[in-house]
DOLUMVEX-698868 format. One record per residue (C-alpha): chain; x, y, z; residue number from 1; residue in three letters. Coordinates in nm, 4 decimals. Example, Ala and Ser with C-alpha at 12.3 -4.5 7.8 and 13.67 -1.06 7.14 Angstrom:
REM residues 2
 chaine        X        Y        Z num residu
      A   1.2300  -0.4500   0.7800   1    ALA
      A   1.3670  -0.1060   0.7140   2    SER
END
This chain:
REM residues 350
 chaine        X        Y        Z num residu
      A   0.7833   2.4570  -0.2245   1    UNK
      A   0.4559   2.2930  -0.2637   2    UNK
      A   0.1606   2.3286  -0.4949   3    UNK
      A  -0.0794   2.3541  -0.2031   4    UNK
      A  -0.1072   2.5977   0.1144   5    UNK
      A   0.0445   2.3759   0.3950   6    UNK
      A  -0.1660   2.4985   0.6762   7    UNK
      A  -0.0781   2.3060   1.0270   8    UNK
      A   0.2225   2.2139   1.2146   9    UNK
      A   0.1287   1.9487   1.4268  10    UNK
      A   0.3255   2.0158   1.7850  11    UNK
      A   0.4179   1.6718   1.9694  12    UNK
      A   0.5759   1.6276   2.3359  13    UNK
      A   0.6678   1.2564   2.3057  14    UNK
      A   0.6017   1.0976   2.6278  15    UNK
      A   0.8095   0.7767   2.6424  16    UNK
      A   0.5657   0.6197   2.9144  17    UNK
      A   0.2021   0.7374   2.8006  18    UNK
      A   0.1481   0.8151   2.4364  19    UNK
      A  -0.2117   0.9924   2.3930  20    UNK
      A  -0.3536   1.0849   2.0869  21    UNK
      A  -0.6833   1.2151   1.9328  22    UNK
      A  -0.8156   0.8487   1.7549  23    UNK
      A  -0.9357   0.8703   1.4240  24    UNK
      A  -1.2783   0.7342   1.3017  25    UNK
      A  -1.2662   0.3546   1.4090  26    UNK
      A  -1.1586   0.1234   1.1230  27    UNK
      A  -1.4376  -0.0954   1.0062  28    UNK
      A  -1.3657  -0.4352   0.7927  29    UNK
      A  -1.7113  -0.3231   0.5746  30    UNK
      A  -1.4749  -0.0405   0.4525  31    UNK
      A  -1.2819  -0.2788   0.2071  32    UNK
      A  -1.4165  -0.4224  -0.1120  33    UNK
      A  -1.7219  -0.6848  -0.0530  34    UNK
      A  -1.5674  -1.0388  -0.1894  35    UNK
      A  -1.6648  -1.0855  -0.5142  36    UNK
      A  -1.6885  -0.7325  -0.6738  37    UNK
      A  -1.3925  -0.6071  -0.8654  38    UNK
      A  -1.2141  -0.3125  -0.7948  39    UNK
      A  -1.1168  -0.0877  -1.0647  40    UNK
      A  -0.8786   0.2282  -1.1157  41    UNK
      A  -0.9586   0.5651  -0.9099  42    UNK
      A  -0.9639   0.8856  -0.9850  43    UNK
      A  -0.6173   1.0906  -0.8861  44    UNK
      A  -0.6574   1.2079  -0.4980  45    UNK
      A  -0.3745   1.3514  -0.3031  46    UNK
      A  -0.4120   1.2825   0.0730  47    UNK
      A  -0.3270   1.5346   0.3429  48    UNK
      A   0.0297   1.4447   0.4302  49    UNK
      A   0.3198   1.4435   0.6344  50    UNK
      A   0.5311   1.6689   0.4259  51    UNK
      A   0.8329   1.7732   0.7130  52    UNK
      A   0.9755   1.7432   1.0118  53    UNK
      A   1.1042   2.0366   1.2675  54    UNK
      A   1.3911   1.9073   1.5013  55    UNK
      A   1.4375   2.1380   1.8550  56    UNK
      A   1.7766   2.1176   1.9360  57    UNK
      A   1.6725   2.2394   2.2468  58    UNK
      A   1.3639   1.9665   2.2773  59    UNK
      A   1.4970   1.6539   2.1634  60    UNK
      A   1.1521   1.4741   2.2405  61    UNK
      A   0.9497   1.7601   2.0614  62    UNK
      A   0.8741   1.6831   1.7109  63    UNK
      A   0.6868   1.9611   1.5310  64    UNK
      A   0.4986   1.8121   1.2018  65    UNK
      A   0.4648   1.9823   0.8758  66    UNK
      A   0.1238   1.8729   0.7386  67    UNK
      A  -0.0373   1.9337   0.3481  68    UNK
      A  -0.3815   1.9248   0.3325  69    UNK
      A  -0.3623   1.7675  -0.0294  70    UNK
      A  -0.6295   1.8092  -0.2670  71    UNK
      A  -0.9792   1.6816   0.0330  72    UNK
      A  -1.1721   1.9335   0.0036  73    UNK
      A  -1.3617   1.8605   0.2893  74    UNK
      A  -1.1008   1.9919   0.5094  75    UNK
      A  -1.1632   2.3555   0.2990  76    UNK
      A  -1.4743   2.5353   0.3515  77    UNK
      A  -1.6901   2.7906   0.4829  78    UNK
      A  -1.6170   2.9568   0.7627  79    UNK
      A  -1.9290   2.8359   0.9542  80    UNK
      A  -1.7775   2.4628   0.9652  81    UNK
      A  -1.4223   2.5777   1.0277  82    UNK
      A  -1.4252   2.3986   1.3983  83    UNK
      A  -1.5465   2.0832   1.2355  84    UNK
      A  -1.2871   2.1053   0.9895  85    UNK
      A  -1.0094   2.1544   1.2448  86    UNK
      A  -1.1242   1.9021   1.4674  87    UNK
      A  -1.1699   1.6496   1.1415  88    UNK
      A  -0.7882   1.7745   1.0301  89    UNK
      A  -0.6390   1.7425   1.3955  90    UNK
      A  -0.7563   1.3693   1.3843  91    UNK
      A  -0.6157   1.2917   1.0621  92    UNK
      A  -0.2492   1.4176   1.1327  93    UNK
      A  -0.2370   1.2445   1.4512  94    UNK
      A  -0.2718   0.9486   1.2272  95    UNK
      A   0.0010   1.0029   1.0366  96    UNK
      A   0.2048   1.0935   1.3374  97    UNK
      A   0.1242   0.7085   1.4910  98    UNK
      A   0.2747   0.5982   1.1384  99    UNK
      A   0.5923   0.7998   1.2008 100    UNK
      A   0.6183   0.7173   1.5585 101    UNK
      A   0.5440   0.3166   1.4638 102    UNK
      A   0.8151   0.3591   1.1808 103    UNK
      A   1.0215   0.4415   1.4917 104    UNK
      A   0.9920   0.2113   1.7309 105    UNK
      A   0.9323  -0.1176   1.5161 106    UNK
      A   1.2799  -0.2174   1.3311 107    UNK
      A   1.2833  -0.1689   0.9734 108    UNK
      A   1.3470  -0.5488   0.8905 109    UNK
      A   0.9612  -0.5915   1.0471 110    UNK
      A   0.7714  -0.3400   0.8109 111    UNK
      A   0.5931  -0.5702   0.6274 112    UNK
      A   0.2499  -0.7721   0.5598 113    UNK
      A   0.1977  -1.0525   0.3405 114    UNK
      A  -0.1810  -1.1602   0.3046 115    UNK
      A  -0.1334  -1.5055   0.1483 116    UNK
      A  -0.3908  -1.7921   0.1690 117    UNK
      A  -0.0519  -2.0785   0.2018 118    UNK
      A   0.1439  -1.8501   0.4612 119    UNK
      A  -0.1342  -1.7300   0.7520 120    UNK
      A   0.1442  -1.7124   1.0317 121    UNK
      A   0.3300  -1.4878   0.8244 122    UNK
      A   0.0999  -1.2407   0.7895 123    UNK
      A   0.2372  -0.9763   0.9865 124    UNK
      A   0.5276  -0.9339   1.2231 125    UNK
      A   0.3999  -0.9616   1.6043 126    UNK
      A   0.4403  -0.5794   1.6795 127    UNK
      A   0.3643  -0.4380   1.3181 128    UNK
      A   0.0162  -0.6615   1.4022 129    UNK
      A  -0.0288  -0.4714   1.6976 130    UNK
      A  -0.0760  -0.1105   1.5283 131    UNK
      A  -0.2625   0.0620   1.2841 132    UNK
      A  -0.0011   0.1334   1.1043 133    UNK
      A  -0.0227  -0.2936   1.0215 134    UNK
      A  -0.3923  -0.2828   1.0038 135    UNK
      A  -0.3694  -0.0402   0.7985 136    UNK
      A  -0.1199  -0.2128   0.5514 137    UNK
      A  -0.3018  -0.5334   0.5785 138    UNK
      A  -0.6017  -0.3185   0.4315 139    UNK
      A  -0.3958  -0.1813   0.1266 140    UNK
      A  -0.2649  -0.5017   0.0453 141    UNK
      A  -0.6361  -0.6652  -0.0057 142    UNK
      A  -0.7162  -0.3489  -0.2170 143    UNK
      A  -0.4202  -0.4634  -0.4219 144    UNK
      A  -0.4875  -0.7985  -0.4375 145    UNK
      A  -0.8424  -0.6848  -0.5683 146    UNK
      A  -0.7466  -0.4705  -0.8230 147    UNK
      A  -0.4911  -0.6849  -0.9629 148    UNK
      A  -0.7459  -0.9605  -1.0129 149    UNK
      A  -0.9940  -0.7491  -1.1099 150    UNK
      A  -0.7303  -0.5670  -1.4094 151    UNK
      A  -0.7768  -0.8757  -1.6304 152    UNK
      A  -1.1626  -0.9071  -1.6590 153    UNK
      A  -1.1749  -1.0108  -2.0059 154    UNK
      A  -1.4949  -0.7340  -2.0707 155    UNK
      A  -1.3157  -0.4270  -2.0060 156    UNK
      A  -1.0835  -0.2590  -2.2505 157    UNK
      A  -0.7471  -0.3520  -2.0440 158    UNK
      A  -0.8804  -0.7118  -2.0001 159    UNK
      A  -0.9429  -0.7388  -2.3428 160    UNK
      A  -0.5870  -0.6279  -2.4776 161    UNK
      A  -0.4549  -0.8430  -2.1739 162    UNK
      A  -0.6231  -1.1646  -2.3011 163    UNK
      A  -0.5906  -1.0825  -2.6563 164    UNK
      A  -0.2202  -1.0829  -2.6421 165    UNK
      A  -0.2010  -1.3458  -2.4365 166    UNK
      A  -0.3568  -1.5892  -2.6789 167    UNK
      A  -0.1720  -1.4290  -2.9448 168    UNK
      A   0.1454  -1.5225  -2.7771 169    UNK
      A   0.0105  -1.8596  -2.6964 170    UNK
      A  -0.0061  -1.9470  -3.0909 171    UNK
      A   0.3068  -1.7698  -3.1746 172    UNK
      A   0.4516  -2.0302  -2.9121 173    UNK
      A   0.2913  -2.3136  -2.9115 174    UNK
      A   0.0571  -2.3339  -3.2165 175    UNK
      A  -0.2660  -2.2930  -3.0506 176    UNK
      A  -0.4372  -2.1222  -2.8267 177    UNK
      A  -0.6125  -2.4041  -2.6097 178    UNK
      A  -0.3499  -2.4288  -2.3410 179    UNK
      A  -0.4429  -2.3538  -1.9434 180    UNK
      A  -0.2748  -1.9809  -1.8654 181    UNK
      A  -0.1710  -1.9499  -1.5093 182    UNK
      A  -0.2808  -1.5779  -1.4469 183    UNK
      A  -0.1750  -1.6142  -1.0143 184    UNK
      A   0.0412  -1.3543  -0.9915 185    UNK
      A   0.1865  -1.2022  -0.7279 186    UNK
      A   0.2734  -0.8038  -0.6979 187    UNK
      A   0.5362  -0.6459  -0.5160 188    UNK
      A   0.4986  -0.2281  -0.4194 189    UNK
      A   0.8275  -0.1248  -0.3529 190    UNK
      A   0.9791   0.2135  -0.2705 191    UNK
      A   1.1441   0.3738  -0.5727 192    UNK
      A   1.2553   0.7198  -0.4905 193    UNK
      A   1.2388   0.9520  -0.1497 194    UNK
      A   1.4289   1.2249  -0.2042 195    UNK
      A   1.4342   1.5071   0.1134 196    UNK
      A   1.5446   1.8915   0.1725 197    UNK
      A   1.6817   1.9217   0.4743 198    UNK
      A   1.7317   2.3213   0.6036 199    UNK
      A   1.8686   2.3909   0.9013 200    UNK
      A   1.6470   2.1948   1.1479 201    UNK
      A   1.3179   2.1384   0.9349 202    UNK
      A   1.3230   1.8733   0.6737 203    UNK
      A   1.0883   1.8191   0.3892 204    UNK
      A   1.0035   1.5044   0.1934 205    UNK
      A   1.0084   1.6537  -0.1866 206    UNK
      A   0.9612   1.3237  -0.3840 207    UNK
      A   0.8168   1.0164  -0.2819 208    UNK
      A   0.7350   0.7046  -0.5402 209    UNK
      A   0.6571   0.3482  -0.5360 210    UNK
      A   0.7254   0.1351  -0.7891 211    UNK
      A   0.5615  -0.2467  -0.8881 212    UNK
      A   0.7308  -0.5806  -0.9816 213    UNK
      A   0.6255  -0.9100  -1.0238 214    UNK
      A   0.6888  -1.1507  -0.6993 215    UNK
      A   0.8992  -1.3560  -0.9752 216    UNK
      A   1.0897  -1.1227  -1.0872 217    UNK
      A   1.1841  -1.0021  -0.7271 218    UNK
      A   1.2942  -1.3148  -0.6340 219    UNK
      A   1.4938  -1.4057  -0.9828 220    UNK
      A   1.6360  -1.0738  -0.9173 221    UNK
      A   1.7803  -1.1369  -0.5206 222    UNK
      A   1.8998  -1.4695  -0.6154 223    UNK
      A   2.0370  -1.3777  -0.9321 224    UNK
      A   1.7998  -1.6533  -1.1024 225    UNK
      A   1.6572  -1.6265  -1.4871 226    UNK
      A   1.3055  -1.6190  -1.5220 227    UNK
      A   1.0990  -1.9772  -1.6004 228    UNK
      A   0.9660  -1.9570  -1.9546 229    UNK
      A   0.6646  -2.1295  -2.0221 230    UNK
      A   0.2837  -2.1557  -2.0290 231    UNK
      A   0.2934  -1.9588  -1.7121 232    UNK
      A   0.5278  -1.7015  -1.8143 233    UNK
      A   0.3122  -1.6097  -2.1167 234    UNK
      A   0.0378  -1.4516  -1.8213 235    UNK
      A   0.3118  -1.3228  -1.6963 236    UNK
      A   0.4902  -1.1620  -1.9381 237    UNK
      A   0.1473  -0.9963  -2.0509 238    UNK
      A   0.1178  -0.8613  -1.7008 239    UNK
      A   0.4265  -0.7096  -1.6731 240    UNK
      A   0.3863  -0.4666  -2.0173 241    UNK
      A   0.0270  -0.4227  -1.9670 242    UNK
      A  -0.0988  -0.4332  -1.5599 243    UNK
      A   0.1647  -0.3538  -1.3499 244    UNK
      A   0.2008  -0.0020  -1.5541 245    UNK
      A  -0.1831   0.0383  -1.5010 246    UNK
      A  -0.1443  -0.0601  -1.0994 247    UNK
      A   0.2155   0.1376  -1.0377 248    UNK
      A  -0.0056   0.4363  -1.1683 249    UNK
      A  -0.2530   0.3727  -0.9361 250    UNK
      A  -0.0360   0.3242  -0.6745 251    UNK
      A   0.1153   0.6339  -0.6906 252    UNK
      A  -0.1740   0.8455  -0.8204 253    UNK
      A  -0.5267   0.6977  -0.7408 254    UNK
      A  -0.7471   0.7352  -0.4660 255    UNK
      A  -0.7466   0.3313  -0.3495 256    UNK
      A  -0.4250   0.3604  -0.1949 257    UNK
      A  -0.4284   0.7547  -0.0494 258    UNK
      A  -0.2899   0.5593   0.2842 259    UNK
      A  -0.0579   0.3650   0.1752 260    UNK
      A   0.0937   0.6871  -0.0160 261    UNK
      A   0.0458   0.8521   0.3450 262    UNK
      A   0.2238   0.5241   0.5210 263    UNK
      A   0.5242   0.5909   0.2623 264    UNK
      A   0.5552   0.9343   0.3525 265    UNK
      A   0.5416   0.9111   0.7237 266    UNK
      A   0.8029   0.6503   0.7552 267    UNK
      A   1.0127   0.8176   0.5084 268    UNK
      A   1.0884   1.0668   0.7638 269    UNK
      A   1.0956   0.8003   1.0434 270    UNK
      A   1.3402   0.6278   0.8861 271    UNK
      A   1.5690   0.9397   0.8315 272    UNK
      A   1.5163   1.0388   1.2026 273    UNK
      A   1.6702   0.7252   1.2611 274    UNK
      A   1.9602   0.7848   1.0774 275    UNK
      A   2.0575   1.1339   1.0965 276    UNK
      A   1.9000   1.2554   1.4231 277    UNK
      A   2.1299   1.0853   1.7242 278    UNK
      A   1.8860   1.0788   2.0263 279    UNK
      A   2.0450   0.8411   2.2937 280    UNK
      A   1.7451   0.8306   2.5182 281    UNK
      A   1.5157   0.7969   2.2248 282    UNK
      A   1.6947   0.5413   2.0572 283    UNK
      A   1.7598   0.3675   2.4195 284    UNK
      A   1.3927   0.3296   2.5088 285    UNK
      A   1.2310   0.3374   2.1866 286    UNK
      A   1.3747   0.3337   1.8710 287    UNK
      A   1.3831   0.0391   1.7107 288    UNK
      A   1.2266  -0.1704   2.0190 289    UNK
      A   0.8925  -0.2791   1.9570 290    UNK
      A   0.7057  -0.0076   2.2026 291    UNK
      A   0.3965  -0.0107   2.0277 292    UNK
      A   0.1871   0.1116   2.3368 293    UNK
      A  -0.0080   0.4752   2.1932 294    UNK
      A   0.0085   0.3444   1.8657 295    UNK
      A  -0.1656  -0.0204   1.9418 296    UNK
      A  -0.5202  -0.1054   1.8181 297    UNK
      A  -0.8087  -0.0586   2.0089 298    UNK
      A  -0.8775  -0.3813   1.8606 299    UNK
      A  -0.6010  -0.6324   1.8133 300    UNK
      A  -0.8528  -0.8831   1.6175 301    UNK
      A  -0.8848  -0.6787   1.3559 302    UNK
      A  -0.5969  -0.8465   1.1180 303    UNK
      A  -0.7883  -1.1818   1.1860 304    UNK
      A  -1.0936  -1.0071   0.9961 305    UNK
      A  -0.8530  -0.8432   0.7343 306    UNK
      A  -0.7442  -1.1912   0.6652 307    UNK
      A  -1.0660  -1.3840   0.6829 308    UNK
      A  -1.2247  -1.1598   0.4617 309    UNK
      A  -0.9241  -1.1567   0.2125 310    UNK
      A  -0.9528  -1.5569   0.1933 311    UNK
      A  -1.3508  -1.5087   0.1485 312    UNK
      A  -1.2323  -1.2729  -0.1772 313    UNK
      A  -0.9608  -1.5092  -0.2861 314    UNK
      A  -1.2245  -1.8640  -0.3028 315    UNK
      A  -1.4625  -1.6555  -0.4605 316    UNK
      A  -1.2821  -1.4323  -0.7146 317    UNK
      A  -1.3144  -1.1245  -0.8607 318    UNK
      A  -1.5277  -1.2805  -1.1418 319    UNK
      A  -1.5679  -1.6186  -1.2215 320    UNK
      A  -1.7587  -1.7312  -1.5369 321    UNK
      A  -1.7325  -1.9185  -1.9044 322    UNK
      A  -1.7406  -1.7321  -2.1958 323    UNK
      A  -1.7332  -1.8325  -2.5850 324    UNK
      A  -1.3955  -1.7204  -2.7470 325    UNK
      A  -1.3215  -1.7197  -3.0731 326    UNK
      A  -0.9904  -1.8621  -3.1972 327    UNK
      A  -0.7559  -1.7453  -3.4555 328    UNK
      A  -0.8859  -2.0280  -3.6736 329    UNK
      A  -1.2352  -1.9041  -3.6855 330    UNK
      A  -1.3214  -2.2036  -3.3987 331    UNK
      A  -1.5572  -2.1733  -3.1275 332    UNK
      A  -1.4199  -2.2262  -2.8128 333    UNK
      A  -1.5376  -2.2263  -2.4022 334    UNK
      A  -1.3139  -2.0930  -2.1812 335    UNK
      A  -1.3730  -2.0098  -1.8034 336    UNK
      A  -1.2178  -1.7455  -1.6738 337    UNK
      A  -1.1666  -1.6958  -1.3002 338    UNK
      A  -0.9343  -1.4654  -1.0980 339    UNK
      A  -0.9046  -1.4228  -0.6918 340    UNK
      A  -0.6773  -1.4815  -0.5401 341    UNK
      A   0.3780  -0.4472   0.1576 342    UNK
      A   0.7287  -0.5570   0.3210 343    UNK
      A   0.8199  -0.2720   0.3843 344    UNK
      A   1.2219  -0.2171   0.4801 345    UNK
      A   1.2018  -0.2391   0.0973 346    UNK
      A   0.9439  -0.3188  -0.0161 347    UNK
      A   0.5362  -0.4148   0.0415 348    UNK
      A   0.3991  -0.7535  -0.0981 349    UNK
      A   0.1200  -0.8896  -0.2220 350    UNK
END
């Protein structure tokens, strides 16, 4: 069923009163871009996964976890570091296991981060803020927000056709190019296809994609609005046929957001435990109710950082600098260019 050897199943008695797991490596905030340096595309990486479930009929509180290594080789090797590769693979899938068990308890309607420099209390929900399954979000959606300002550095080949058309558009529209473009834009990662195989009591995630969208267009789109034309749109409109392909390809491929792709999975098959598997003293005592205890943060402060150092990134910009354009005219012109600044029941935001 799957292009790699899918070597562990990952046994769990799920104790409703003491949840203990093996914690990974400690999160550190000097793991995320430094403010001020642009992020660019990565190379493809697939992340060991939580590929399927096992139900015991038998066990209802026994989950049995069907894990794919992906394509890290550092969990293949000699046989002389096999312990150390065990060890390093047992902490990893009882990381994805706190996403699943977090995509249990906390409500669907309360799977979502928004790091926005206007909206601080609405940053993440109380509980989600309480895991690392939010911590972990939080950290995704500053690698987004990076990226996407970093896409439309004028000096790179994508910047370049970026600007190019956008100035080209400009003058089709308005006659010149010497008009302010409002490149803010905000990016939406929403789920786009899960598809599962269930057979007899195991269950296998066989398709799992994200897709991107403009916050605009999101919210023309739920309230049934048209899109504003005008001086912003034209940034806009650029974005949407030449970035968001670029970032939904990341997204789903590149190395910068392995987790998040590993966050999709593992609540993929939370959310169909929840609606196939009927478990009425799960769903009594957990399910759904905010027990975050097990899969809390040893350090609850730790969004407080995420967001600091997202601001820090935002008033500072990916690059900022002036640079002599020529116009279609043959005029010099000085333009400065400056760019910084996941709900997830559908969607993530940025």
């Amino acid at each position: 069923m799957f292009k790699r050897l899918i070597v562990l199943l990952v046994c769990l008695t799920f104790g409703i009163s003491n949840l203990q797991y093996v914690h990974a490596e400690d999160f550190s905030i000097n793991q995320l871009p430094v403010p001020g340096t642009m992020v660019g595309v990565s190379i493809p990486f697939a992340p060991l996964s939580l590929k399927g479930l096992i139900i015991n009929p038998q066990k209802p509180l026994e989950f049995q976890f069907i894990v794919d290594t992906g394509s890290d080789t550092s969990l293949r090797g000699a046989q002389a570091t096999k312990q150390s590769q065990q060890e390093q693979l047992k902490q990893q899938s009882n990381q994805l296991v706190k996403y699943f068990l977090a995509g249990l308890t906390i409500p669907e309607g309360d799977l979502w981060v928004n790091l926005s420099p206007y909206e601080k209390n609405r940053m993440v929900p109380q509980a989600l803020g309480q895991t690392e399954l939010g911590r972990d979000l939080l950290a995704q959606d500053y690698v987004l927000k990076q990226l996407t300002a970093s896409l439309i550095y004028p000096e790179k080949d994508l910047g370049k056709e970026f600007w190019s058309r956008v100035y080209a558009k400009a003058q089709a529209q308005f006659g010149t190019t010497n008009v302010p473009v409002n490149t803010f834009n905000k990016v939406w990662i929403l789920p786009d296809e899960a598809q599962v195989y269930e057979n007899g009591n195991a269950l296998y995630v066989t398709k799992s994609t994200l897709k991107v969208m403009l916050d605009e267009d999101y919210t023309a789109l739920q309230k049934h609005m048209p899109v504003h034309n005008g001086t912003d749109s034209i940034g806009s409109n650029i974005v949407r046929q030449i970035i968001l392909p670029e970032i939904e390809k990341e997204v789903n491929t590149g190395k910068n957001f392995a987790p998040l792709r590993q966050i999709y999975q593992s609540l993929i098959l939370a959310k169909w435990y929840k609606e196939t598997i009927q478990n009425g003293l799960l769903d009594a005592v957990y399910t759904n109710q905010n027990k975050v205890a097990g899969v809390d943060l040893n350090d609850p402060s730790v969004k407080e950082e995420i967001y600091q150092r997202y601001l820090q990134a935002y008033k500072k910009g990916a690059f900022n600098y002036i640079k002599d354009d020529l116009t279609p005219d043959g005029q010099s012109v000085s333009r400065k260019y400056f760019s910084g600044g996941l709900n997830m029941d559908n969607e993530f935001k940025t």
